[in-house]
N, CA and C atoms as an extended XYZ file, in Angstrom:
270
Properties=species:S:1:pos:R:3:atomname:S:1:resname:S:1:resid:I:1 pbc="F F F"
N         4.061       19.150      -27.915 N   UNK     1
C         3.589       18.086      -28.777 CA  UNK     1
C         2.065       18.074      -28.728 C   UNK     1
N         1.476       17.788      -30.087 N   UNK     2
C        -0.346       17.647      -30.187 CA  UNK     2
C        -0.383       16.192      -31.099 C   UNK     2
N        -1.045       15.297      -30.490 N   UNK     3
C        -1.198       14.449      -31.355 CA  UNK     3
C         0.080       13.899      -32.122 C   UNK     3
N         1.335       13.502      -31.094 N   UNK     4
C         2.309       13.339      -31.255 CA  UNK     4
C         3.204       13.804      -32.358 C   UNK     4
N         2.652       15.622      -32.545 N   UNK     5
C         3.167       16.081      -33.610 CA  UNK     5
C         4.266       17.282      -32.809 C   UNK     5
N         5.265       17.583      -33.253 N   UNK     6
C         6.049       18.899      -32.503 CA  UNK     6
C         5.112       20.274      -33.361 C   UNK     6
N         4.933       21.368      -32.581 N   UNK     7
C         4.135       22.664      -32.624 CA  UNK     7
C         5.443       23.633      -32.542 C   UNK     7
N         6.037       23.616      -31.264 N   UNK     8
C         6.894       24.774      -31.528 CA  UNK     8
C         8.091       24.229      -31.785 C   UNK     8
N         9.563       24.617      -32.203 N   UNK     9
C        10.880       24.348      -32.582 CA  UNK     9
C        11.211       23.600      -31.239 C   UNK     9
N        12.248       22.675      -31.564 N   UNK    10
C        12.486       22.112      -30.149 CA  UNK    10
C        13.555       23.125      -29.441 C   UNK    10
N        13.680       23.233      -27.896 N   UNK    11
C        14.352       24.492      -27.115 CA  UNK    11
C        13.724       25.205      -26.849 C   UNK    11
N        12.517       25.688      -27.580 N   UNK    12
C        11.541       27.416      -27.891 CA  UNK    12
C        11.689       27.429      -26.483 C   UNK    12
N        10.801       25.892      -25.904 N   UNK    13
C        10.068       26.388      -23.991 CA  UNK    13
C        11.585       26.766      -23.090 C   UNK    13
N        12.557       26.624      -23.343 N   UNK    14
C        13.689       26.624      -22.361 CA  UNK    14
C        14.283       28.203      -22.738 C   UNK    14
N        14.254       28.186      -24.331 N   UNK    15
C        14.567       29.712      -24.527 CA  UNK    15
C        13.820       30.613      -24.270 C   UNK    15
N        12.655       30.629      -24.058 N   UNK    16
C        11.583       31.624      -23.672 CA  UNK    16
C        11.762       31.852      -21.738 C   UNK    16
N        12.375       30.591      -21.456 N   UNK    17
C        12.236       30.799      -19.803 CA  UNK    17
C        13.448       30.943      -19.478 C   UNK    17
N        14.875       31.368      -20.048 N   UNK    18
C        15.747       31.482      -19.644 CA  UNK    18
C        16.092       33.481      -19.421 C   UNK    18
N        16.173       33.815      -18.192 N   UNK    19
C        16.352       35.086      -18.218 CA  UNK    19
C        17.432       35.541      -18.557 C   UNK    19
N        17.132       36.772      -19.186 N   UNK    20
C        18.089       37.993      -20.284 CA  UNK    20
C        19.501       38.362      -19.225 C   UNK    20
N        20.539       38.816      -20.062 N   UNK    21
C        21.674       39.552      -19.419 CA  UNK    21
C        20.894       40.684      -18.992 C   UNK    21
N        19.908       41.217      -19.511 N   UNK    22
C        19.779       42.569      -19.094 CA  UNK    22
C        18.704       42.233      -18.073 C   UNK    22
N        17.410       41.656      -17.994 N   UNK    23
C        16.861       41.711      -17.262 CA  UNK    23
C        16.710       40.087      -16.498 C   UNK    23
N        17.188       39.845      -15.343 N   UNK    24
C        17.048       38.354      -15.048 CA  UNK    24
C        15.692       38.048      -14.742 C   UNK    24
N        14.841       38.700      -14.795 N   UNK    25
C        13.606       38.623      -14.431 CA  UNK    25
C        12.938       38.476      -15.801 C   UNK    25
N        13.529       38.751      -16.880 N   UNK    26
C        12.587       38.631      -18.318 CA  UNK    26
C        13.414       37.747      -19.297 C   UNK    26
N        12.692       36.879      -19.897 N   UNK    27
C        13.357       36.113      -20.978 CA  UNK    27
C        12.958       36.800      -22.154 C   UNK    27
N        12.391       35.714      -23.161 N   UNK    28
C        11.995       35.946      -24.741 CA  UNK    28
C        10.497       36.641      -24.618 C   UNK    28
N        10.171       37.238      -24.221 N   UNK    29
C         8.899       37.741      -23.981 CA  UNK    29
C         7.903       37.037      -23.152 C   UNK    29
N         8.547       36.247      -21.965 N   UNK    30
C         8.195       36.257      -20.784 CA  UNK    30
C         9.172       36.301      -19.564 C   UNK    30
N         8.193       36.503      -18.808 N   UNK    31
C         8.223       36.805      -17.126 CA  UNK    31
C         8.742       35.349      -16.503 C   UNK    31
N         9.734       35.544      -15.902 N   UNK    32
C        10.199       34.311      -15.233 CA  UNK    32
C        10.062       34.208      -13.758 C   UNK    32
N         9.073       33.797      -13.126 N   UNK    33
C         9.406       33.920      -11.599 CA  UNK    33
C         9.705       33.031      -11.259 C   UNK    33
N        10.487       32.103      -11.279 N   UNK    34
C        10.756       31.030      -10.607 CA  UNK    34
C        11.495       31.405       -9.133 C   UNK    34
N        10.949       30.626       -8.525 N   UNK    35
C        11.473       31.016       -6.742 CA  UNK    35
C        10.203       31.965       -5.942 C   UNK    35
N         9.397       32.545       -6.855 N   UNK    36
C         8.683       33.499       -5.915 CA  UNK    36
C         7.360       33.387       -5.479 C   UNK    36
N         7.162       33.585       -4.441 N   UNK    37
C         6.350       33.432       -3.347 CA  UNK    37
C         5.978       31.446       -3.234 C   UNK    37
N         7.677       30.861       -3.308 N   UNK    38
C         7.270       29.550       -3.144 CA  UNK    38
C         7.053       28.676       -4.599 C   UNK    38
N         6.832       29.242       -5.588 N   UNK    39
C         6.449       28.859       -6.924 CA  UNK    39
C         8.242       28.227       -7.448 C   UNK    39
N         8.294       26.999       -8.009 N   UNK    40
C         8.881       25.877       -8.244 CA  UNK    40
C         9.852       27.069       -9.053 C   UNK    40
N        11.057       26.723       -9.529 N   UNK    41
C        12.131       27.699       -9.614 CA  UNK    41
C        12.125       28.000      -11.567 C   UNK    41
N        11.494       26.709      -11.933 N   UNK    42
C        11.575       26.461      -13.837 CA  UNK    42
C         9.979       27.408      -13.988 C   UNK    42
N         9.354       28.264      -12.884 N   UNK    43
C         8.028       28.872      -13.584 CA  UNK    43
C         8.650       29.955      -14.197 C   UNK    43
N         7.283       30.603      -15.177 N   UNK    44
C         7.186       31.160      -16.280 CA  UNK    44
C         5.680       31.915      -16.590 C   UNK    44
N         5.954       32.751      -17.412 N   UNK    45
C         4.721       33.523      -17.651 CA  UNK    45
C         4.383       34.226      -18.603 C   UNK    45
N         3.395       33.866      -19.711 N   UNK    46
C         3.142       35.536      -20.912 CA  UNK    46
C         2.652       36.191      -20.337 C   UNK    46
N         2.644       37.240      -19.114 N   UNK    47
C         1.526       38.150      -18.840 CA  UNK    47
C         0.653       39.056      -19.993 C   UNK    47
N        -0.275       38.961      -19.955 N   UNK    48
C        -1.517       40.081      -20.911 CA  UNK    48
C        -1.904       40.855      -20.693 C   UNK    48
N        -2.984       41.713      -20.860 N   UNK    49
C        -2.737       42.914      -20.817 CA  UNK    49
C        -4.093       42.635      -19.582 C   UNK    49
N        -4.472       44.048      -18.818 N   UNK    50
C        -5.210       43.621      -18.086 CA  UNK    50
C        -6.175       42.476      -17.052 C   UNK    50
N        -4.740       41.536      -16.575 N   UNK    51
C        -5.519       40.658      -15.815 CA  UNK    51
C        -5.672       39.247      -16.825 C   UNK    51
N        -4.678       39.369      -17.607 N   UNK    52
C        -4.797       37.955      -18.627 CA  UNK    52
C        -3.643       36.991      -17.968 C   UNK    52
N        -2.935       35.943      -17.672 N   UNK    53
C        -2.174       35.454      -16.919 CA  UNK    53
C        -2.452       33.901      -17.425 C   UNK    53
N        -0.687       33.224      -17.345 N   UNK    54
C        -0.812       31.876      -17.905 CA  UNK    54
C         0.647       31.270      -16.913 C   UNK    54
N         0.656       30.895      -15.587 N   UNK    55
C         1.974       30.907      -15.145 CA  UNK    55
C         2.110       29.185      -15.820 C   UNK    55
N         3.372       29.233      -16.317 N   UNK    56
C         3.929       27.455      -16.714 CA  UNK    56
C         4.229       26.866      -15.822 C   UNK    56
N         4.664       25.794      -15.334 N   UNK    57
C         5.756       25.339      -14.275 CA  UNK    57
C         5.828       23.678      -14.782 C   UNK    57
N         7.143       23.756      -15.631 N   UNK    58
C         7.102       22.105      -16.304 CA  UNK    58
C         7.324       21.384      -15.464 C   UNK    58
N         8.161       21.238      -13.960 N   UNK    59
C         8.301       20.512      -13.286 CA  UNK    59
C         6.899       19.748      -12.563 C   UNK    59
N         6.183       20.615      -12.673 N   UNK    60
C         4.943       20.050      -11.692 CA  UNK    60
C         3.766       19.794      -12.919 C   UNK    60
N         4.243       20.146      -14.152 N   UNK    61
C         2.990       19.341      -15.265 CA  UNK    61
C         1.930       20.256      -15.418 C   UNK    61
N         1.982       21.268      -14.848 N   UNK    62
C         0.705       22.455      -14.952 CA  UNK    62
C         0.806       23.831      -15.673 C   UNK    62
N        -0.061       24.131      -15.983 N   UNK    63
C        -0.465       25.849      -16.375 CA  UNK    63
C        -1.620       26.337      -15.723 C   UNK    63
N        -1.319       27.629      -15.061 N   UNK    64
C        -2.275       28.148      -14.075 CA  UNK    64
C        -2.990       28.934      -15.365 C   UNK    64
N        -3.801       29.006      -15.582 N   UNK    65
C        -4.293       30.087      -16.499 CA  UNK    65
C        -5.586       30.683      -15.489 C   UNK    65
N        -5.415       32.300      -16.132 N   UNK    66
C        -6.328       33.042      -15.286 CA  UNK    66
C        -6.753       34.343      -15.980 C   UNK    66
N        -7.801       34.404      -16.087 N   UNK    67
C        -8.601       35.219      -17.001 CA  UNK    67
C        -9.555       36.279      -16.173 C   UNK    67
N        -9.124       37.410      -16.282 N   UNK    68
C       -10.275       38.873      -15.921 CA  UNK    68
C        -9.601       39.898      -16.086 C   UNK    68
N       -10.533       40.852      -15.616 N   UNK    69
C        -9.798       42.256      -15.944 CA  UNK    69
C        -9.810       43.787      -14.423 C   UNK    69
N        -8.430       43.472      -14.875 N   UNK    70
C        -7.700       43.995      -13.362 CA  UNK    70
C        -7.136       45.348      -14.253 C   UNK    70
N        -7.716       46.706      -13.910 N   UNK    71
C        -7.257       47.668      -14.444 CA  UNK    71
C        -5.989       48.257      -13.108 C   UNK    71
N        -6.195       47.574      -12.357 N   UNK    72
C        -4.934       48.604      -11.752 CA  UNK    72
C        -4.252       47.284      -10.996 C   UNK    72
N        -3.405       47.650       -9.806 N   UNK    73
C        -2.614       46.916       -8.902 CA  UNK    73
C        -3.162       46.101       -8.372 C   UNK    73
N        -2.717       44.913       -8.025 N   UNK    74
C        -3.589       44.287       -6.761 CA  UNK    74
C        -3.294       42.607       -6.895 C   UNK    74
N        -3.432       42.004       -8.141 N   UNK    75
C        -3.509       40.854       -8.049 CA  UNK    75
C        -1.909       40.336       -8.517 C   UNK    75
N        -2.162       39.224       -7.863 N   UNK    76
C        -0.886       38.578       -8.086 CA  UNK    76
C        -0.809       37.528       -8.290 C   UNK    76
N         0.219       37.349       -9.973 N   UNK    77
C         0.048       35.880      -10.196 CA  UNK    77
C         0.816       35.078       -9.398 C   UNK    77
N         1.728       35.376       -9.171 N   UNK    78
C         2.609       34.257       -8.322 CA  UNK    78
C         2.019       33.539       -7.295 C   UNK    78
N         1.524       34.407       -6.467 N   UNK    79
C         1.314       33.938       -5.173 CA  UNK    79
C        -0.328       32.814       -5.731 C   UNK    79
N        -1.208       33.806       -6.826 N   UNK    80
C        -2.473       32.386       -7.154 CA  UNK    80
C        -1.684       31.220       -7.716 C   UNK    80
N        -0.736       31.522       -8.231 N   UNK    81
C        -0.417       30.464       -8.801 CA  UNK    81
C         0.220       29.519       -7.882 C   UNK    81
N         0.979       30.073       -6.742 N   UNK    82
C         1.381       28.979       -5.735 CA  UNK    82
C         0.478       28.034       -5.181 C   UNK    82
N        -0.707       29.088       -4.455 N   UNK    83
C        -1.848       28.731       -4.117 CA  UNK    83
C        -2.468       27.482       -4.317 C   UNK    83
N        -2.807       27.492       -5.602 N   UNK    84
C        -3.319       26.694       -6.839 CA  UNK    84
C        -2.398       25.350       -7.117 C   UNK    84
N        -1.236       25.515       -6.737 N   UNK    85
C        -0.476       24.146       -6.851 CA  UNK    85
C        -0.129       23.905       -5.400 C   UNK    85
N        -0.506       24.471       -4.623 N   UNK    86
C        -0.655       23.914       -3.068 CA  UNK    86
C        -1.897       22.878       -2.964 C   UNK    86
N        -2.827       23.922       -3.297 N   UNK    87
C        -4.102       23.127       -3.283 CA  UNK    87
C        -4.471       21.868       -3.914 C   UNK    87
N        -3.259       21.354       -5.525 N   UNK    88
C        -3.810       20.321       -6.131 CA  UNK    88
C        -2.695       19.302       -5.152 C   UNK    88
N        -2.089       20.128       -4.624 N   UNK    89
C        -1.497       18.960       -3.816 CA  UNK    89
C        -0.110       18.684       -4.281 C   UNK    89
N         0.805       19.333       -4.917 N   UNK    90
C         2.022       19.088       -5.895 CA  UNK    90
C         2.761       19.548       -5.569 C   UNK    90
C-alpha cells in the first residue's frame, strides 16, 4: 500500500515467498531464506546482480537493503541481514 492505495495484486507478497515444488529454496523469482543463519522463517529476497540485495522479513516490519559490488564469493546476505535485525533490537 502507498498512500492508502494497493500497488501490487493482493497475495503477489505471499506468492513470491512461497517456495517452488522444484526448488524449496526459490519462489516467483525470489530467494527464500527463511530459517537461515537465525533470520525469521517468512524472509525473502530479489537478489541482483553483483552485490545488489533487498532481504524482506514481514514479521519484523523491515527490508534490509544493501547496495555494492561484490564480483565474486564472500558476502552474505543472510547472515547481514540477521545482524542488522539483531542490532535494531527485533
Amino acid at each position: 500500500m502507498w498512500n492508502r492505495e494497493r500497488i501490487l495484486p493482493e497475495g503477489w507478497a505471499k506468492y513470491v515467498a512461497t517456495p517452488s515444488p522444484a526448488n524449496p529454496a526459490y519462489g516467483a523469482q525470489f530467494w527464500v531464506y527463511g530459517g537461515r543463519n537465525g533470520l525469521p522463517a517468512d524472509a525473502y529476497s530479489p537478489n541482483g546482480a553483483a552485490g545488489q540485495y533487498a532481504m524482506i522479513v514481514p514479521s519484523k516490519g523491515v527490508i534490509v537493503v544493501r547496495r555494492g559490488i561484490d564480483r565474486g564469493p564472500g558476502f552474505n546476505i543472510t547472515q547481514f541481514s540477521a545482524d542488522v535485525i539483531a542490532a535494531m533490537g527485533l
